[in-house]
C-alpha positions in Angstrom: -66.7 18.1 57.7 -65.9 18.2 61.4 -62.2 17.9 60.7 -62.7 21.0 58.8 -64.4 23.0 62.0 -61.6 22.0 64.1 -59.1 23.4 61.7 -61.1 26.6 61.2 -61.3 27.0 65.4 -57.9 26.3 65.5 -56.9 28.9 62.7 -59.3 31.6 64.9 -57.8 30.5 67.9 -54.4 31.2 66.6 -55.0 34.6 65.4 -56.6 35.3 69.0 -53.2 33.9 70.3 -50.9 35.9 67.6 -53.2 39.0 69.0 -52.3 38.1 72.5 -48.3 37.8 72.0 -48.7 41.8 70.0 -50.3 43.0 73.2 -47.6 41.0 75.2 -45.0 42.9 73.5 -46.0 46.3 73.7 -46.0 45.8 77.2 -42.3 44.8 77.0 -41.5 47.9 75.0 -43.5 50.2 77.5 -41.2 48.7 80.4 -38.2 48.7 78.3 -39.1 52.4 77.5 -39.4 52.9 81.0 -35.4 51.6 81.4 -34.3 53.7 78.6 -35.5 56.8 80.8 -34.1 55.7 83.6 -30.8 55.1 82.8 -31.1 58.2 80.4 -31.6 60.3 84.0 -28.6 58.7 85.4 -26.3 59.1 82.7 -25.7 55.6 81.6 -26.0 55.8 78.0 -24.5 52.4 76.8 -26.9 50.5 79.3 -29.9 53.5 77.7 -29.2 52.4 74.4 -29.2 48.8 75.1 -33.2 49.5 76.5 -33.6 51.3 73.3 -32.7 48.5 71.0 -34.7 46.2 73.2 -37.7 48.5 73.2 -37.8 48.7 69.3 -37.3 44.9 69.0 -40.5 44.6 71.0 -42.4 47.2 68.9 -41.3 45.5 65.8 -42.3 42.5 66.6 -45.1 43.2 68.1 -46.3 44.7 64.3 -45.0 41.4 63.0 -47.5 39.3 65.8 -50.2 42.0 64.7 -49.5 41.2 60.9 -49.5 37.3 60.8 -53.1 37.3 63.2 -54.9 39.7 60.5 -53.2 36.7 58.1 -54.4 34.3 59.8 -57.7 35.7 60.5 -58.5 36.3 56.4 -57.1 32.9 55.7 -59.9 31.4 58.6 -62.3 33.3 56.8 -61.3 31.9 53.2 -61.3 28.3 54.8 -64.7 29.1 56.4 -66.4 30.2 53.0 -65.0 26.8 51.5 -66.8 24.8 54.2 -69.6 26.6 53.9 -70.0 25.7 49.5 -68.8 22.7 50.2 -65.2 23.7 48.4 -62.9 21.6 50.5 -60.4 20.4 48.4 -58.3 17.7 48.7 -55.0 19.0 48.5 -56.2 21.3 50.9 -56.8 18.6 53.3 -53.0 17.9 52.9 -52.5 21.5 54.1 -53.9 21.2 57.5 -51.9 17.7 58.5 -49.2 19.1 61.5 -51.5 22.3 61.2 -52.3 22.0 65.0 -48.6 21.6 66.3 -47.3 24.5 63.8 -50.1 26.7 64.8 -49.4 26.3 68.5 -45.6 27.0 67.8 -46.4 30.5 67.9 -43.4 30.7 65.3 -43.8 33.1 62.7 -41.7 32.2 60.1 -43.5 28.4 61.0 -47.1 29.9 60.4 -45.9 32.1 57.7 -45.3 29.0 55.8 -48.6 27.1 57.2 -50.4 30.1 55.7 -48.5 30.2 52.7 -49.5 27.0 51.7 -53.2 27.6 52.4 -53.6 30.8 50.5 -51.6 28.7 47.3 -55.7 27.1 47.6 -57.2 29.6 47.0 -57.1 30.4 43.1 -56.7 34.2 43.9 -53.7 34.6 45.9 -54.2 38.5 45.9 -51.5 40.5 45.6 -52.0 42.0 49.2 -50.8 38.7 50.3 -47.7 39.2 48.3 -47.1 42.7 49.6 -47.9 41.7 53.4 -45.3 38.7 52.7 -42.3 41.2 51.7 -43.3 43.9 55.0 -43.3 40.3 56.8 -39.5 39.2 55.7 -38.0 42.7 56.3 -39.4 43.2 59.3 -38.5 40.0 61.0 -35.1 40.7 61.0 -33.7 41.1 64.1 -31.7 44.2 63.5 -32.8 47.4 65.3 -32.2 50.4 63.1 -29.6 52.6 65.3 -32.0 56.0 63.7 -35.0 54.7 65.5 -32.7 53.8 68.6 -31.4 57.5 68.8 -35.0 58.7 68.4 -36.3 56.6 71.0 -33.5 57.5 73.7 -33.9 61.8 72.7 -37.6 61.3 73.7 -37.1 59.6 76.9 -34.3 62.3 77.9 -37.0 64.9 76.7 -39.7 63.1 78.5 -36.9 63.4 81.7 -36.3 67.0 81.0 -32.6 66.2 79.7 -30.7 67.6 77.5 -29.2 64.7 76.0 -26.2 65.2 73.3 -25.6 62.5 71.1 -23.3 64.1 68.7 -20.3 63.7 70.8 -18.3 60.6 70.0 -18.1 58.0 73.1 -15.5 58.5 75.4 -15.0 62.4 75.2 -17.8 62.8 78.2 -15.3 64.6 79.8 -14.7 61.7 82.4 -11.0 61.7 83.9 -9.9 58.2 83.3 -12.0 55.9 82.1 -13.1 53.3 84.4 -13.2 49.1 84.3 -16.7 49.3 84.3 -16.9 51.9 81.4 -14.3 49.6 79.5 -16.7 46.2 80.1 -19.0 48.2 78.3 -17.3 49.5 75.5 -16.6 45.7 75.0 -20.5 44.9 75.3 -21.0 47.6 72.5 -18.2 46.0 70.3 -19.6 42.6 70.9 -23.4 43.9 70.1 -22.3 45.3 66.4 -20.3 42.7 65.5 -23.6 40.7 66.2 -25.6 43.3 64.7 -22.9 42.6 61.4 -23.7 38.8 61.3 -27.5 39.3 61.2 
């Protein structure tokens, strides 16, 4: 039975931790945010939207973190009740071997699976589990929809009073001559979708 307390602190503990990583995060996006203006005021729209896609990866993530604690908070609470009757089961003894090591990997596709294999114990595997499962894989994909990118860089120029056009296509800013440095980053943007393609 003690084994079992362990795992159920650890399980807690982890959801604390998963809580702490979301907050971690959305402080990430707030500085990124903070870039995006920045470089918004001065012009520099490549190194803007570069902010911008890092600010949305933060937010998304930090929803996945968010997700996978409340998961791991109602499967602590599942594993609690079974301590409680007296419903350990064996096979769910085999769950929790590694459990500790997984757990403290902070990896999300890692825990996904941990928890997975815990709610398969539990005869009712709801079909909120199911649906949280699907917002889980298409959200940890590490593409950053270019709609919420232009969004996000708009209402940083509106925050700094810009008026920011994004309909015209790169390179007719009106520049005379376009510069090395502009020509590194029309590379940087090449390279970024082609890695944006592979994902």
């Amino acid at each position: 039975v003690e084994s079992h307390y362990k795992n159920l602190f650890n399980l807690k503990f982890a959801a604390k931790e998963l809580q702490r990583s979301s907050k971690k995060c959305d402080k990430e996006e707030k500085a990124e945010k903070a870039k995006v203006k920045k470089a918004v005021q001065k012009g520099n729209m490549e190194v803007a939207r570069i902010h911008a896609e890092n600010a949305i990866r933060q937010k998304n993530q930090s929803v996945n973190f968010l997700r996978m604690s409340a998961r791991v908070d109602a499967v602590a609470a599942r594993v609690q009740t079974a301590v409680t009757m007296n419903k350990v089961t064996k096979s769910m003894a085999g769950v929790v071997k590694g459990m500790d090591v997984t757990l403290k990997s902070m990896n999300l596709e890692k825990i996904s699976a941990l928890m997975e294999k815990f709610e398969r114990q539990f005869e009712t595997l709801d079909v909120q589990t199911a649906q949280m499962e699907d917002t889980m894989s298409s959200t940890t994909t590490l593409t950053t929809p270019q709609g919420q990118v232009d969004a996000l860089m708009m209402e940083m120029a509106d925050e700094a009073g810009l008026d920011l056009n994004m309909e015209l296509p790169q390179g007719q800013t009106g520049s005379v001559g376009t510069s090395v440095a502009s020509a590194e980053q029309d590379e940087l943007s090449q390279r970024l979708a082609k890695l944006r393609d592979q994902v």
